[in-house]
C-alpha positions as CSV (number, residue, x, y, z in Angstrom):
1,X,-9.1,17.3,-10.5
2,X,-11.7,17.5,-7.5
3,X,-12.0,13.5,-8.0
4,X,-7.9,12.8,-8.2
5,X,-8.2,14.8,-4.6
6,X,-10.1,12.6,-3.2
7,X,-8.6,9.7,-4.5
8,X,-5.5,11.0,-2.5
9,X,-7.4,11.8,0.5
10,X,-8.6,7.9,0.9
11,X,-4.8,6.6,-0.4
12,X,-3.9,8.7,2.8
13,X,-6.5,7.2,5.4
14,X,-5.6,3.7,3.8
15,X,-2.0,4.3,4.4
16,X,-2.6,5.7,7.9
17,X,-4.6,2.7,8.7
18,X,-2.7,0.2,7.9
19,X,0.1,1.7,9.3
20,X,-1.5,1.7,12.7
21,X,-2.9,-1.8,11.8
22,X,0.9,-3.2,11.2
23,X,1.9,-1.6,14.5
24,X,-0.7,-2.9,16.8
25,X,0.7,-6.2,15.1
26,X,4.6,-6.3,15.5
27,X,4.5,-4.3,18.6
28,X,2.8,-6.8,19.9
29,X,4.7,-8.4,22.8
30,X,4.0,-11.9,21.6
31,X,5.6,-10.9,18.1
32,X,8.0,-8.1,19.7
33,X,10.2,-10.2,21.8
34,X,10.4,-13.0,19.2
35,X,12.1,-11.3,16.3
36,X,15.0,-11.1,16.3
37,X,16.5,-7.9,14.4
38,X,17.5,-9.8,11.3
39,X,14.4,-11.7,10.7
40,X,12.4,-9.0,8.5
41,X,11.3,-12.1,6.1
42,X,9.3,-12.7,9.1
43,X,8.0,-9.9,9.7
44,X,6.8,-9.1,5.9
45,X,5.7,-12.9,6.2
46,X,3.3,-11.8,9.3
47,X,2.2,-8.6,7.9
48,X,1.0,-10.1,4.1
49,X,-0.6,-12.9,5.6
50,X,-2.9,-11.0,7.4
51,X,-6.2,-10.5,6.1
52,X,-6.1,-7.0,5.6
53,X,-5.1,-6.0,1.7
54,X,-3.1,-2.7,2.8
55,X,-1.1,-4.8,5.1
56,X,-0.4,-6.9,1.9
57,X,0.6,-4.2,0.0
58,X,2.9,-1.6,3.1
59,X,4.5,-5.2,4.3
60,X,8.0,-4.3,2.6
61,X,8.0,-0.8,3.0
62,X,7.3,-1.2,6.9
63,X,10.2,-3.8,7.0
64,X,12.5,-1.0,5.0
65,X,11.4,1.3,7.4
66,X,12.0,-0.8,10.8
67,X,15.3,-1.8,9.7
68,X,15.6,2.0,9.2
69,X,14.8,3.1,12.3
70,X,14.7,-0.1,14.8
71,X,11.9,-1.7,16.1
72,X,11.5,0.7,19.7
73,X,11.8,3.9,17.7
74,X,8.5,2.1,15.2
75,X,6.6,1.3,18.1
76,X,6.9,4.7,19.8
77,X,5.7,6.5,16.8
78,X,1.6,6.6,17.7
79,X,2.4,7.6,21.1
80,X,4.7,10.3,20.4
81,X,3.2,11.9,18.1
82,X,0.2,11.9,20.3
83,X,1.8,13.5,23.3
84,X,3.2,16.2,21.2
85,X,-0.2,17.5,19.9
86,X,-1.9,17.0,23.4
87,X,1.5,19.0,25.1
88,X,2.9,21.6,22.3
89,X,6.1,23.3,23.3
């Protein structure tokens, strides 16, 4: 049990990284203002053929999830969220 915790508690970092990892990336203005909305093969193209293996394997799920949401509303996550815990209502 105590070991299938841990095991969650690194899935969670691993996510969290590469989630931040695969922002830095398409946020990116060099990447940003050349996709155009309906291009997510490229994007998913991008993201696996970095050489990071959790970028390989959150590369759909992050295209899913930018079509989702759009690409300004994906790249003002981090900061966001980070303004909210430093100013709490």
């Amino acid at each position: 049990s105590r070991r299938a915790d841990i095991e969650e508690v690194r899935a969670g970092a691993n996510w969290q990284s590469g989630l931040q990892k695969a922002r830095e990336i398409v946020c990116d203005g060099k990447f940003k203002d050349g996709l155009v909305p309906g291009l997510i093969g490229a994007l998913i193209g991008t993201l696996t053929a970095s050489s990071s293996p959790i970028l390989v394997a959150i590369a759909t799920p992050i295209a899913i999830y930018m079509a989702k949401v759009g690409m300004e509303a994906f790249c003002k996550a981090p900061q966001s969220t980070s303004e909210d815990k430093e100013n709490p209502s």
